[in-house]
PDB file of N, CA, C and O in Angstrom:
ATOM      1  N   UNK A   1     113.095 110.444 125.504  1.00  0.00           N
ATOM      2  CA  UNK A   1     112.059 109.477 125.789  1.00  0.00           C
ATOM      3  C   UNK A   1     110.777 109.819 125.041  1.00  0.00           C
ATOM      4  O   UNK A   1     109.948 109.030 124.586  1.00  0.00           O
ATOM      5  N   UNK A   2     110.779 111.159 125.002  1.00  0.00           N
ATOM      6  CA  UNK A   2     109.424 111.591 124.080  1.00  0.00           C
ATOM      7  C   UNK A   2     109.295 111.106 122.655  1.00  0.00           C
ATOM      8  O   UNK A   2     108.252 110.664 122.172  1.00  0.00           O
ATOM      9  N   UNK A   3     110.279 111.211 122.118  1.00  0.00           N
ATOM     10  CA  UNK A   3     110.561 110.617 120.724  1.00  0.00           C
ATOM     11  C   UNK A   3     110.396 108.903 120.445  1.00  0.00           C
ATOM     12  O   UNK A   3     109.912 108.224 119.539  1.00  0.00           O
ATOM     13  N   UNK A   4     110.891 108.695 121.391  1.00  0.00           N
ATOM     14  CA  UNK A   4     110.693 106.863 121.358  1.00  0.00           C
ATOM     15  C   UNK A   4     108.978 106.718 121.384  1.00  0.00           C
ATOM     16  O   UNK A   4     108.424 106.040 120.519  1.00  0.00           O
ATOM     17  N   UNK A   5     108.129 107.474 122.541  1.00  0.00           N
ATOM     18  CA  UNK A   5     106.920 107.202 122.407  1.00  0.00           C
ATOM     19  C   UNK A   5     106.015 107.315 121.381  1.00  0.00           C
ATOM     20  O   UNK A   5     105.061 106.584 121.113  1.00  0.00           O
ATOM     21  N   UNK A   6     106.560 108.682 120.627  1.00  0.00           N
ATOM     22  CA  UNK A   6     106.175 109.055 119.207  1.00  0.00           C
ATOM     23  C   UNK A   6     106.256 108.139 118.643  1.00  0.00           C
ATOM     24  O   UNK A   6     105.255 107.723 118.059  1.00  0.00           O
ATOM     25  N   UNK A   7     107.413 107.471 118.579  1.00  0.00           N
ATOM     26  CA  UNK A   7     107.941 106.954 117.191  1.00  0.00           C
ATOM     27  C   UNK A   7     106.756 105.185 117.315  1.00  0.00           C
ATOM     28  O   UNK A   7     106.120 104.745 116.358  1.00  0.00           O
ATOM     29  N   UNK A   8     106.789 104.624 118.539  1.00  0.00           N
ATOM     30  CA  UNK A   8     106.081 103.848 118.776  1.00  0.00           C
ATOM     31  C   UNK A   8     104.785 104.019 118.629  1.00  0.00           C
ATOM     32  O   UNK A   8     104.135 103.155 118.041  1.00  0.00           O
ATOM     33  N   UNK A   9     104.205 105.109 119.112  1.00  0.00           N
ATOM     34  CA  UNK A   9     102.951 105.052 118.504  1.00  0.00           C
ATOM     35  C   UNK A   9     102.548 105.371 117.490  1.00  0.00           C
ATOM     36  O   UNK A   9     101.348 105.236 117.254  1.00  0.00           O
ATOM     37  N   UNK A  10     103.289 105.826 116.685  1.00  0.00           N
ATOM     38  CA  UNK A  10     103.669 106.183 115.176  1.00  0.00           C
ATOM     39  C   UNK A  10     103.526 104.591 114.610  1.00  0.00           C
ATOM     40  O   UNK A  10     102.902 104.620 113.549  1.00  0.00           O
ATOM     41  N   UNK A  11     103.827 103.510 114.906  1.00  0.00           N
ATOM     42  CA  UNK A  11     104.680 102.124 114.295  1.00  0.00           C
ATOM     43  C   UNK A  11     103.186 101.454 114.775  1.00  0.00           C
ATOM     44  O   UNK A  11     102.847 100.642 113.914  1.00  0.00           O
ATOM     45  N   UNK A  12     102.609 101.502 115.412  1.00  0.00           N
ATOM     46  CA  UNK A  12     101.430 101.295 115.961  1.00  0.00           C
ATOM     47  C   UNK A  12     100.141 101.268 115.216  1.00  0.00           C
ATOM     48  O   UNK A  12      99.414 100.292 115.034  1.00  0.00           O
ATOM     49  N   UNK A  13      99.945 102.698 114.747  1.00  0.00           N
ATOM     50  CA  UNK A  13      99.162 103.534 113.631  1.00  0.00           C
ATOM     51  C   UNK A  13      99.065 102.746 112.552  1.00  0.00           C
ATOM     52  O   UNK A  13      98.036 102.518 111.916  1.00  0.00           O
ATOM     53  N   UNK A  14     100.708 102.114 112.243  1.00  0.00           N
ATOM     54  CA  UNK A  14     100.958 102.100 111.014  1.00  0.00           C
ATOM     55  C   UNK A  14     100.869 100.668 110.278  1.00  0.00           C
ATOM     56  O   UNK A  14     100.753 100.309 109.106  1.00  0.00           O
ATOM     57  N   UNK A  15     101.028  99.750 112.049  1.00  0.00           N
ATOM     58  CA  UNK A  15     100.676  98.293 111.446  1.00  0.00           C
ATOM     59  C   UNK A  15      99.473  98.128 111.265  1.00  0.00           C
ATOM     60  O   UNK A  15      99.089  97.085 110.735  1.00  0.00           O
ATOM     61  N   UNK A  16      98.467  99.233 111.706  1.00  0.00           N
ATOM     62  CA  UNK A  16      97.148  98.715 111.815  1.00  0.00           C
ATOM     63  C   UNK A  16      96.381  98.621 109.992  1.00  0.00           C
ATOM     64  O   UNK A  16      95.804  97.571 109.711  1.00  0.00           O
ATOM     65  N   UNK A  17      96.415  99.184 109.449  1.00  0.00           N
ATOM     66  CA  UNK A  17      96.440  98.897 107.503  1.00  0.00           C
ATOM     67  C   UNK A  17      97.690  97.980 107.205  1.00  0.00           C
ATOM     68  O   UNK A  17      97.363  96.945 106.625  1.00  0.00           O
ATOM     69  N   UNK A  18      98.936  98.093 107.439  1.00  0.00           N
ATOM     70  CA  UNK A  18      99.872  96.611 107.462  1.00  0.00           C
ATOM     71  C   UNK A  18      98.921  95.089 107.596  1.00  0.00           C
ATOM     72  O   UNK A  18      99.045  94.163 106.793  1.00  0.00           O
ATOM     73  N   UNK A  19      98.123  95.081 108.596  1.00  0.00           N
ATOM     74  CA  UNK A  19      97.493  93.978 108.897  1.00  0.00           C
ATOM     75  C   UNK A  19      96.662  93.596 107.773  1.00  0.00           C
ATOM     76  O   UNK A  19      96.746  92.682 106.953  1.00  0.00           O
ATOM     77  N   UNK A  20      95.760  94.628 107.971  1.00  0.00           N
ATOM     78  CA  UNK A  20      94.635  94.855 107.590  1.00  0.00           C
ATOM     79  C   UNK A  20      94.751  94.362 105.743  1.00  0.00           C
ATOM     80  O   UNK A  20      94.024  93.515 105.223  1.00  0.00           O
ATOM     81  N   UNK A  21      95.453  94.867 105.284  1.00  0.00           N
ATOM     82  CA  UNK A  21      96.036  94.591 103.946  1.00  0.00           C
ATOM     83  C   UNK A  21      96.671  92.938 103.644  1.00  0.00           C
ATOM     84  O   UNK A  21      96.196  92.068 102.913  1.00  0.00           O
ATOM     85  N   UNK A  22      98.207  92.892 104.711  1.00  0.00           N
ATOM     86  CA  UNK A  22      98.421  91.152 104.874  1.00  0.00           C
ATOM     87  C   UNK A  22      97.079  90.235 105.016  1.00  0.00           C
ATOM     88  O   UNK A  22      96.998  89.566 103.986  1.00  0.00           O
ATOM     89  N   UNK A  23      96.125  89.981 105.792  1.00  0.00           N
ATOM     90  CA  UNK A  23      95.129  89.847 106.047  1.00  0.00           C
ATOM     91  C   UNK A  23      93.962  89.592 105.017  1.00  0.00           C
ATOM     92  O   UNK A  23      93.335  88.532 105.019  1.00  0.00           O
ATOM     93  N   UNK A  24      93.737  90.495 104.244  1.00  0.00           N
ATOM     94  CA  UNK A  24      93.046  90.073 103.097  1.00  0.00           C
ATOM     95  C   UNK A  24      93.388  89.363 102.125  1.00  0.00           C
ATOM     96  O   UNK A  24      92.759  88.478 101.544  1.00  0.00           O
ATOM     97  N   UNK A  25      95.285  90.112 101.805  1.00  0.00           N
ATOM     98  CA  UNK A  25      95.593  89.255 100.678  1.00  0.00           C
ATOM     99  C   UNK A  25      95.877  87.709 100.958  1.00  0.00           C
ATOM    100  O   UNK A  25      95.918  86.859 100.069  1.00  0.00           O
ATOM    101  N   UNK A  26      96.044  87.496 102.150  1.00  0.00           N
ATOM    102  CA  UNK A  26      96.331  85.946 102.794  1.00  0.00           C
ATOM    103  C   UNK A  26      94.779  85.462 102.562  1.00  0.00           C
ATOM    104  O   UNK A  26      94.768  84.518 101.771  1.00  0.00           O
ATOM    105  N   UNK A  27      93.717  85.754 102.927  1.00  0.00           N
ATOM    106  CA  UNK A  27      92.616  85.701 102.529  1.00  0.00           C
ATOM    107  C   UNK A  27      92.142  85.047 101.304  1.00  0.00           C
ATOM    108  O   UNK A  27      91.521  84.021 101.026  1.00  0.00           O
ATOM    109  N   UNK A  28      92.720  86.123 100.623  1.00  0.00           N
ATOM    110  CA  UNK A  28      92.188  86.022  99.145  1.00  0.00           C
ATOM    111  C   UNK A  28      92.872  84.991  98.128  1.00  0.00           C
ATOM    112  O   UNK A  28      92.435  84.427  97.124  1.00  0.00           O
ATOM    113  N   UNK A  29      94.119  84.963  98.776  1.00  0.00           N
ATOM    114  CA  UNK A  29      95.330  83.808  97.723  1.00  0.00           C
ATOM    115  C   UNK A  29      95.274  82.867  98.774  1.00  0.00           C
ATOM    116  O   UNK A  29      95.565  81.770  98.297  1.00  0.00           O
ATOM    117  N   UNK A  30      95.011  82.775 100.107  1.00  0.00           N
ATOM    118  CA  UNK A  30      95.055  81.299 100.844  1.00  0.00           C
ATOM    119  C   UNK A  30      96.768  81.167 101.596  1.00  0.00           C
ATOM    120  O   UNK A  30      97.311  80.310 102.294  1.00  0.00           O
ATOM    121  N   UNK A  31      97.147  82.315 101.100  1.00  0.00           N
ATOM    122  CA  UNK A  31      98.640  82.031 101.822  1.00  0.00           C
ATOM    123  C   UNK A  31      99.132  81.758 103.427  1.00  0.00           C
ATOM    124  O   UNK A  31      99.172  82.786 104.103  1.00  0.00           O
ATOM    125  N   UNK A  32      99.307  81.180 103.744  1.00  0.00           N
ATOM    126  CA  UNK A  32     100.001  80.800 105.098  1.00  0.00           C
ATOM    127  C   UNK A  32     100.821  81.587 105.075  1.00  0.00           C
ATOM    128  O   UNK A  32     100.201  82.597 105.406  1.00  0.00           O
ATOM    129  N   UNK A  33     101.857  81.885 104.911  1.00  0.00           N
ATOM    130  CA  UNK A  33     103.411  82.508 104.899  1.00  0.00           C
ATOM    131  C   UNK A  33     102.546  84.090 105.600  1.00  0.00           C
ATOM    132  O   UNK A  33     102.750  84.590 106.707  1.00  0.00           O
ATOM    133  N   UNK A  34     101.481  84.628 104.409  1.00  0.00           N
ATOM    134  CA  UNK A  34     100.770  85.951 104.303  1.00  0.00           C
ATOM    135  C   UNK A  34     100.267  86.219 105.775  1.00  0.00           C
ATOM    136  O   UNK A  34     100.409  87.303 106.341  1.00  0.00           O
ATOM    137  N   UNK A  35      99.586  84.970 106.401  1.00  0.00           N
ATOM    138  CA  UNK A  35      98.794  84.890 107.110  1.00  0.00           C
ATOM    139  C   UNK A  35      99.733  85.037 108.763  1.00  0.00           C
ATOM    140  O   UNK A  35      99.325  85.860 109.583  1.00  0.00           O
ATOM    141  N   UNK A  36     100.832  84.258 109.047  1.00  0.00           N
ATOM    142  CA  UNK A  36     101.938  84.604 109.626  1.00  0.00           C
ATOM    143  C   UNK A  36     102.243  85.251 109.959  1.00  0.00           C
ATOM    144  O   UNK A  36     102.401  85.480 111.158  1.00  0.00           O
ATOM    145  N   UNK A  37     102.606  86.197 108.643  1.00  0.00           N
ATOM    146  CA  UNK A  37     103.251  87.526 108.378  1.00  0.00           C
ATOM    147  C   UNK A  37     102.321  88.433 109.230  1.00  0.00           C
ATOM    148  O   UNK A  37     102.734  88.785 110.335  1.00  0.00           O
ATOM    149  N   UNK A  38     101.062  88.851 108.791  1.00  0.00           N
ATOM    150  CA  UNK A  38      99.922  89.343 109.358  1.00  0.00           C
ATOM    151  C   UNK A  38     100.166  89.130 110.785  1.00  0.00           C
ATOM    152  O   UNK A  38     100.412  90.112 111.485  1.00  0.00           O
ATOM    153  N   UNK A  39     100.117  87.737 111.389  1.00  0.00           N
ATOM    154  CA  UNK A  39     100.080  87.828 112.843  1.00  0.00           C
ATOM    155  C   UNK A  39     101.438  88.564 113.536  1.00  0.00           C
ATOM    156  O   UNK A  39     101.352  89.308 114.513  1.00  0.00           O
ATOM    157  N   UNK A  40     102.604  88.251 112.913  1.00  0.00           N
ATOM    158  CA  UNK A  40     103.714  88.213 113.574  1.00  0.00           C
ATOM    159  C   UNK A  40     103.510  90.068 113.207  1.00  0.00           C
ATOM    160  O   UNK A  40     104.312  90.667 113.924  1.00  0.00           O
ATOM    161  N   UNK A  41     103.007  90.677 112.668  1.00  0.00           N
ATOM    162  CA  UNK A  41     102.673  91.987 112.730  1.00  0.00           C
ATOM    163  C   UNK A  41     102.171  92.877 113.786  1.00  0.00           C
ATOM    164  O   UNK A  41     102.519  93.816 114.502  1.00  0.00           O
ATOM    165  N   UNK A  42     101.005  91.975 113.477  1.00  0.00           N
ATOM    166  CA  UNK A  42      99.868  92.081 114.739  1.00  0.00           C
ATOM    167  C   UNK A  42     100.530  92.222 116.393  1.00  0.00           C
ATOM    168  O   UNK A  42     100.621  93.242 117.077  1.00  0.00           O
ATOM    169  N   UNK A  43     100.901  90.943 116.696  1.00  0.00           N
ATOM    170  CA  UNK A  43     102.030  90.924 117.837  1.00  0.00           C
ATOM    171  C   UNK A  43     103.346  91.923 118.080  1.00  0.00           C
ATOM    172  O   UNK A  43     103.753  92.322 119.172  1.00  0.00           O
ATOM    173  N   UNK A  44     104.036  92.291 116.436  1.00  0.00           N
ATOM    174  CA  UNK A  44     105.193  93.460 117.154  1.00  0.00           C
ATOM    175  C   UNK A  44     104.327  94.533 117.581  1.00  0.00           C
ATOM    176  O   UNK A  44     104.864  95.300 118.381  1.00  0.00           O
ATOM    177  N   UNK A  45     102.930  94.844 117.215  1.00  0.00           N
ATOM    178  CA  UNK A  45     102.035  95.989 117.347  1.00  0.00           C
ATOM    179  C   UNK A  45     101.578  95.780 119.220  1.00  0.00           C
ATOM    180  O   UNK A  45     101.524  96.616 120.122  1.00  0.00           O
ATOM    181  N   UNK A  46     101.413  94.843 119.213  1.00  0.00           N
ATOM    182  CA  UNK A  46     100.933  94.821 120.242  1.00  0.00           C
ATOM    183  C   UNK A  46     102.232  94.876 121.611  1.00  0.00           C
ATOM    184  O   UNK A  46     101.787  95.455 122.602  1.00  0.00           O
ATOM    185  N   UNK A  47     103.409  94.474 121.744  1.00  0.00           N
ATOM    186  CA  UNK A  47     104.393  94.840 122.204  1.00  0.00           C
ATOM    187  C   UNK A  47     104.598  96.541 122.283  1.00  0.00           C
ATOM    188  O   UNK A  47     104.766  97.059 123.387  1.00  0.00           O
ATOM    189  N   UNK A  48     104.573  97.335 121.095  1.00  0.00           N
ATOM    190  CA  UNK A  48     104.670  98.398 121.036  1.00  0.00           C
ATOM    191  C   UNK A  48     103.954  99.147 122.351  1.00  0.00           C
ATOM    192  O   UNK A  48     104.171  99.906 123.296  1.00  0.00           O
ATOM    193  N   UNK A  49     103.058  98.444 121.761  1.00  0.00           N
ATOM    194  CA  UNK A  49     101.169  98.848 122.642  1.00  0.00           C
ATOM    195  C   UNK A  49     101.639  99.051 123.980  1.00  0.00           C
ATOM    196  O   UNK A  49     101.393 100.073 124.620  1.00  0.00           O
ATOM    197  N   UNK A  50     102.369  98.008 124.444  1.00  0.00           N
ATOM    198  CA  UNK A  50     102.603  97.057 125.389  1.00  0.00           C
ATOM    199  C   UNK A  50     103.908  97.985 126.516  1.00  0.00           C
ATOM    200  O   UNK A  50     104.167  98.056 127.717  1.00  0.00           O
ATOM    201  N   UNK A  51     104.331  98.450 125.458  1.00  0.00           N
ATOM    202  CA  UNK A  51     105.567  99.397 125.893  1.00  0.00           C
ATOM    203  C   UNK A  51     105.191 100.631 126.320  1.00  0.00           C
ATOM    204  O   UNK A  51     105.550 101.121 127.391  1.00  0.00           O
ATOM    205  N   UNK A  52     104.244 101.325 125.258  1.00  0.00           N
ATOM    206  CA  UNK A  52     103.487 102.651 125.515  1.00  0.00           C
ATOM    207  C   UNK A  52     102.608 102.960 126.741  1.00  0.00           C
ATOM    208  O   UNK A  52     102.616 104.016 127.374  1.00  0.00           O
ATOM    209  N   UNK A  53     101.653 101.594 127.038  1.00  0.00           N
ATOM    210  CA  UNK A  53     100.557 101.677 128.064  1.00  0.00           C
ATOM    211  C   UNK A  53     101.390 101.222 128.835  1.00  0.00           C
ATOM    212  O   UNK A  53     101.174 101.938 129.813  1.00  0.00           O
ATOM    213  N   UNK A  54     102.702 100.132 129.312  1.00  0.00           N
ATOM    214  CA  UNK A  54     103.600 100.498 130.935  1.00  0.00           C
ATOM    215  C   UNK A  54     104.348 101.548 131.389  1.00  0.00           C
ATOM    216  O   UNK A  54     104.907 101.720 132.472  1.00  0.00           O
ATOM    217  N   UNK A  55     104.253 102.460 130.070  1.00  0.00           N
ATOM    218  CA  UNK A  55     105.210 103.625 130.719  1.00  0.00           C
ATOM    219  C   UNK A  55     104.054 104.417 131.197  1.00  0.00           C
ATOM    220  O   UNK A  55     104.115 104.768 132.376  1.00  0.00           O
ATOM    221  N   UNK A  56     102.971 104.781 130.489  1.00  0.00           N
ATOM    222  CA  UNK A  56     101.746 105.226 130.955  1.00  0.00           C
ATOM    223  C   UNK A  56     101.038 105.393 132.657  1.00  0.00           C
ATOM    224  O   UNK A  56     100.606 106.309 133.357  1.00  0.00           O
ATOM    225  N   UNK A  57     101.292 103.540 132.797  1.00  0.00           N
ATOM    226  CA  UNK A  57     100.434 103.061 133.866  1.00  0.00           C
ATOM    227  C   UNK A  57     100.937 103.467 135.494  1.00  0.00           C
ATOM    228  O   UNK A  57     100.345 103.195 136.538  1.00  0.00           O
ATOM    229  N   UNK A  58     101.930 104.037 135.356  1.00  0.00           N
ATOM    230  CA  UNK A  58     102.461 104.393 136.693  1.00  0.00           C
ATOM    231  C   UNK A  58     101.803 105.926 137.014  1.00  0.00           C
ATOM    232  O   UNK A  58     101.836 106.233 138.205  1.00  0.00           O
ATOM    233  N   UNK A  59     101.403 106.595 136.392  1.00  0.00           N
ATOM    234  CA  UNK A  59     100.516 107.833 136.252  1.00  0.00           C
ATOM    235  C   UNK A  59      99.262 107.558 136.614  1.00  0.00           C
ATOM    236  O   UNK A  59      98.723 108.016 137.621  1.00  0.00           O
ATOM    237  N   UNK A  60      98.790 106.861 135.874  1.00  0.00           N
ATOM    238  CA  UNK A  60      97.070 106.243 135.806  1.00  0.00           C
ATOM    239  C   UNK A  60      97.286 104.430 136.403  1.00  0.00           C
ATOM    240  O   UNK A  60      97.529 103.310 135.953  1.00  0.00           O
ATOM    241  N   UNK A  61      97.079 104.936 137.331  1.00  0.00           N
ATOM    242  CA  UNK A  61      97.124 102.596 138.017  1.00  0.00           C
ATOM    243  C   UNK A  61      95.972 102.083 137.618  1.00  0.00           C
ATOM    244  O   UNK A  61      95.945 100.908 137.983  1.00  0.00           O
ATOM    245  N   UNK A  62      94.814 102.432 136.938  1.00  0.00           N
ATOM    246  CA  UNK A  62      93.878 101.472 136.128  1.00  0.00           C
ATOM    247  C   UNK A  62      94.533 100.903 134.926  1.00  0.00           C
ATOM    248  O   UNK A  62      94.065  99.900 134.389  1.00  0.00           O
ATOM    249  N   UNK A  63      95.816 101.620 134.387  1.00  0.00           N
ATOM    250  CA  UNK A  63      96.114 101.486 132.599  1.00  0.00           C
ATOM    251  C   UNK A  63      96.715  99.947 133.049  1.00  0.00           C
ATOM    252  O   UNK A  63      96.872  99.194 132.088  1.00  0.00           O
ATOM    253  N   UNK A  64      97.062  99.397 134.359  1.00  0.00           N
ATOM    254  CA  UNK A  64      97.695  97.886 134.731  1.00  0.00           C
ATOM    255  C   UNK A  64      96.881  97.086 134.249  1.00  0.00           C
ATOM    256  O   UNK A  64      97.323  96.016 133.829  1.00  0.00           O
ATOM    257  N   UNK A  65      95.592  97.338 134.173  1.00  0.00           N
ATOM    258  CA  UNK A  65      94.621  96.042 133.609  1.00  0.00           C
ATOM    259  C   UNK A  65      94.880  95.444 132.114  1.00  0.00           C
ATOM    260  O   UNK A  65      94.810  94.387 131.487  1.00  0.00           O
ATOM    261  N   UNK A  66      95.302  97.122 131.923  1.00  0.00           N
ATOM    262  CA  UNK A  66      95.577  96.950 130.322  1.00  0.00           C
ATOM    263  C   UNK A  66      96.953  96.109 129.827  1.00  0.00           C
ATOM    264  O   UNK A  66      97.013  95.362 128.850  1.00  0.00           O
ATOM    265  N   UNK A  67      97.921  96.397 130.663  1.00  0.00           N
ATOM    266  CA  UNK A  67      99.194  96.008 131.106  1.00  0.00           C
ATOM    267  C   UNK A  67      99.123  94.229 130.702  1.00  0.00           C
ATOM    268  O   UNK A  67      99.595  93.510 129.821  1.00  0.00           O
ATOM    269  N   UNK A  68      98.411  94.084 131.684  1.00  0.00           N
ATOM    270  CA  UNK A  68      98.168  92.724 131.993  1.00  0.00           C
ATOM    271  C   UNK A  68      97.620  91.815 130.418  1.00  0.00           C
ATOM    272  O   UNK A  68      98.186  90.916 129.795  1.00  0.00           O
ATOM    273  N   UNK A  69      96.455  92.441 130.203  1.00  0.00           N
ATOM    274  CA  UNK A  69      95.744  92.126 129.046  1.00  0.00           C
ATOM    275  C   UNK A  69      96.246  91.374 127.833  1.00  0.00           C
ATOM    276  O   UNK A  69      95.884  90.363 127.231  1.00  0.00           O
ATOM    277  N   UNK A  70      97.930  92.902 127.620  1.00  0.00           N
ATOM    278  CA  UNK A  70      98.472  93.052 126.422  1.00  0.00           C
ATOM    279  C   UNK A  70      99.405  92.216 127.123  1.00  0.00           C
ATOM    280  O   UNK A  70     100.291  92.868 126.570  1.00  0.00           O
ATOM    281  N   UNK A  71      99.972  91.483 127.738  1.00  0.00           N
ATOM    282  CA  UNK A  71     100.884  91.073 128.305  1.00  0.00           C
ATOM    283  C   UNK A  71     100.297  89.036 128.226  1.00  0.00           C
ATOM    284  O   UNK A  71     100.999  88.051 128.452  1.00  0.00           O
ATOM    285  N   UNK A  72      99.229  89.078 127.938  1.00  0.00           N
ATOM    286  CA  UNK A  72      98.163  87.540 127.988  1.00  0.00           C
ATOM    287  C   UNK A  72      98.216  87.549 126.962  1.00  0.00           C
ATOM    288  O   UNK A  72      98.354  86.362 126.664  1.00  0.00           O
ATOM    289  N   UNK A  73      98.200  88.374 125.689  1.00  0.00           N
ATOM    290  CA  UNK A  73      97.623  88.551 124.420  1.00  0.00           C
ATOM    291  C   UNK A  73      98.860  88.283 123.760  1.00  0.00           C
ATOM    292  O   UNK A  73      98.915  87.441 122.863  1.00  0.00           O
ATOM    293  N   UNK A  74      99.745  88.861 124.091  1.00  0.00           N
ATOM    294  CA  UNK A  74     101.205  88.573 123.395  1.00  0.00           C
ATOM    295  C   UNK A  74     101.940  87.494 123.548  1.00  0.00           C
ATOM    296  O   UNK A  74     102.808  87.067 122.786  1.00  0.00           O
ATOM    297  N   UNK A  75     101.376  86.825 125.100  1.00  0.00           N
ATOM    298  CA  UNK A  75     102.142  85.788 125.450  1.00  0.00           C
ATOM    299  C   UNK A  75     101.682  84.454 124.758  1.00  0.00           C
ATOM    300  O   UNK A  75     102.364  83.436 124.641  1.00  0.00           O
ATOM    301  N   UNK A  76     100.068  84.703 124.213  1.00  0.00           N
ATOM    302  CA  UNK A  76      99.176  83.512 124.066  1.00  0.00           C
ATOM    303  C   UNK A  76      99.241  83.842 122.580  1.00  0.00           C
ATOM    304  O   UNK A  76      98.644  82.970 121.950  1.00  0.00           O
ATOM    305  N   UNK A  77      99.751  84.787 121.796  1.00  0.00           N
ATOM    306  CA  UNK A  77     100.214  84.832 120.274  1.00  0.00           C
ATOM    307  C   UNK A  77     101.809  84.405 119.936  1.00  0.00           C
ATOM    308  O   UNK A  77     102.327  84.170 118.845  1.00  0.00           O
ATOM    309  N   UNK A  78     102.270  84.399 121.016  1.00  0.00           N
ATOM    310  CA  UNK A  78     103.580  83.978 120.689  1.00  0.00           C
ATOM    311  C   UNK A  78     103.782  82.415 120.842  1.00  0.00           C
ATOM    312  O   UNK A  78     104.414  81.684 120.079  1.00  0.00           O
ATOM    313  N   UNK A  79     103.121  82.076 121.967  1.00  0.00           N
ATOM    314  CA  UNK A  79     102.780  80.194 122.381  1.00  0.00           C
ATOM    315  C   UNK A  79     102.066  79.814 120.742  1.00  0.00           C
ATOM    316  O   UNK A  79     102.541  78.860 120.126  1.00  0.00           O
ATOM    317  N   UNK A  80     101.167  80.454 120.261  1.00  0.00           N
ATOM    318  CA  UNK A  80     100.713  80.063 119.080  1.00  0.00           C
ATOM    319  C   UNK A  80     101.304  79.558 117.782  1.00  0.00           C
ATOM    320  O   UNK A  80     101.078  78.536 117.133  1.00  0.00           O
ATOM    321  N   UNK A  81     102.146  80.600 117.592  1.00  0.00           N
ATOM    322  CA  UNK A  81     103.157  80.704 117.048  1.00  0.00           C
ATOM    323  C   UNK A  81     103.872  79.878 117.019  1.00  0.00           C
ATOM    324  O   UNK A  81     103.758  79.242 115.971  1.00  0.00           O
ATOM    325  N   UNK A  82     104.818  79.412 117.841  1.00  0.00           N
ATOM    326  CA  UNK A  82     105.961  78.732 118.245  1.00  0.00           C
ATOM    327  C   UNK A  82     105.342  77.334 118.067  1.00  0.00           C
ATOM    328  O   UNK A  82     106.082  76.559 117.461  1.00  0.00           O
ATOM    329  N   UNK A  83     104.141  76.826 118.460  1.00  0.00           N
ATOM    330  CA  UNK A  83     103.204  75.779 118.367  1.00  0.00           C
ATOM    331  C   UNK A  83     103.115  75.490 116.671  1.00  0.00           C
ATOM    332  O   UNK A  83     103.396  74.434 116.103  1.00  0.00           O
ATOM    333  N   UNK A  84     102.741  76.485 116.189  1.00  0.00           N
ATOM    334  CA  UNK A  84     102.345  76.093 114.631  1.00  0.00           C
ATOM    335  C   UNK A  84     103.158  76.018 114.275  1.00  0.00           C
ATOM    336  O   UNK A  84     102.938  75.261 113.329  1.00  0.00           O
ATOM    337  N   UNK A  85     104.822  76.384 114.245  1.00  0.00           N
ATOM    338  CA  UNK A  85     106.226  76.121 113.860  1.00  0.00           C
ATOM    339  C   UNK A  85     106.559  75.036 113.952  1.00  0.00           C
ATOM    340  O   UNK A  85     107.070  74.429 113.011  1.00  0.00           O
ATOM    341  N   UNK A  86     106.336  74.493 115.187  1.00  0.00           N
ATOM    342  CA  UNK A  86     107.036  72.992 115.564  1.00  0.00           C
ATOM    343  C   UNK A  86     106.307  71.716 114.456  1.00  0.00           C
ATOM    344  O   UNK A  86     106.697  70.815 113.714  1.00  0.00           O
ATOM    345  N   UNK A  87     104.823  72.429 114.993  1.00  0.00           N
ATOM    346  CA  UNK A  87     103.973  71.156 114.130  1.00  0.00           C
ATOM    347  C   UNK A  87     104.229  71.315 112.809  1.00  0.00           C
ATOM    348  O   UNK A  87     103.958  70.225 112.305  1.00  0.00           O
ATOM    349  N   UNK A  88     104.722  72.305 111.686  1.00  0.00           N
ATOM    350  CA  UNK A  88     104.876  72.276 110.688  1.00  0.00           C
ATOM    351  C   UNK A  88     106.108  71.121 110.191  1.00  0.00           C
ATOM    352  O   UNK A  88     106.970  70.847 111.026  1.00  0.00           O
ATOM    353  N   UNK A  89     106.154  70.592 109.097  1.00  0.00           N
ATOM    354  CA  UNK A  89     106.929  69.249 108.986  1.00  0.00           C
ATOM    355  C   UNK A  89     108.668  69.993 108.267  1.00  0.00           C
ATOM    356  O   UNK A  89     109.609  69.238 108.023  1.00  0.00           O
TER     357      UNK A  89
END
């Protein structure tokens, strides 16, 4: 189990310049696809997140707020998502 947490917060670390990089270059060339990409990043990051702080929160019962948070954030990036898919022609 220790290794999975590593490895997740390892994947975590790692989308955060992933973004950061998709993000500009979507920016800079105007790409949609780029821009996507970037979010649908953003969101496996935040799942990760999401995984790390519920195994956490049973130790510390404040980390639930956080729980919750990442749990609104993922749900209301994925509705987004799925929204801009449909409307696309």
């Amino acid at each position: 189990m220790d290794t999975l947490i590593f490895v997740l917060f390892l994947y975590v670390l790692l989308t955060i310049p992933v973004f950061v990089l998709l993000m500009l270059f979507a920016v800079l060339t105007r790409s949609a696809r780029l821009r996507r990409a970037a979010e649908v990043v953003s969101l496996s990051a935040c799942a990760a997140l999401l995984v790390l702080t519920f195994e956490r929160a049973f130790e510390k019962p404040l980390l639930w707020i956080v729980v919750v948070l990442l749990v609104a954030v993922l749900a209301f990036g994925v509705s987004t998502i799925v929204k801009a898919a449909r409307e696309r022609p």
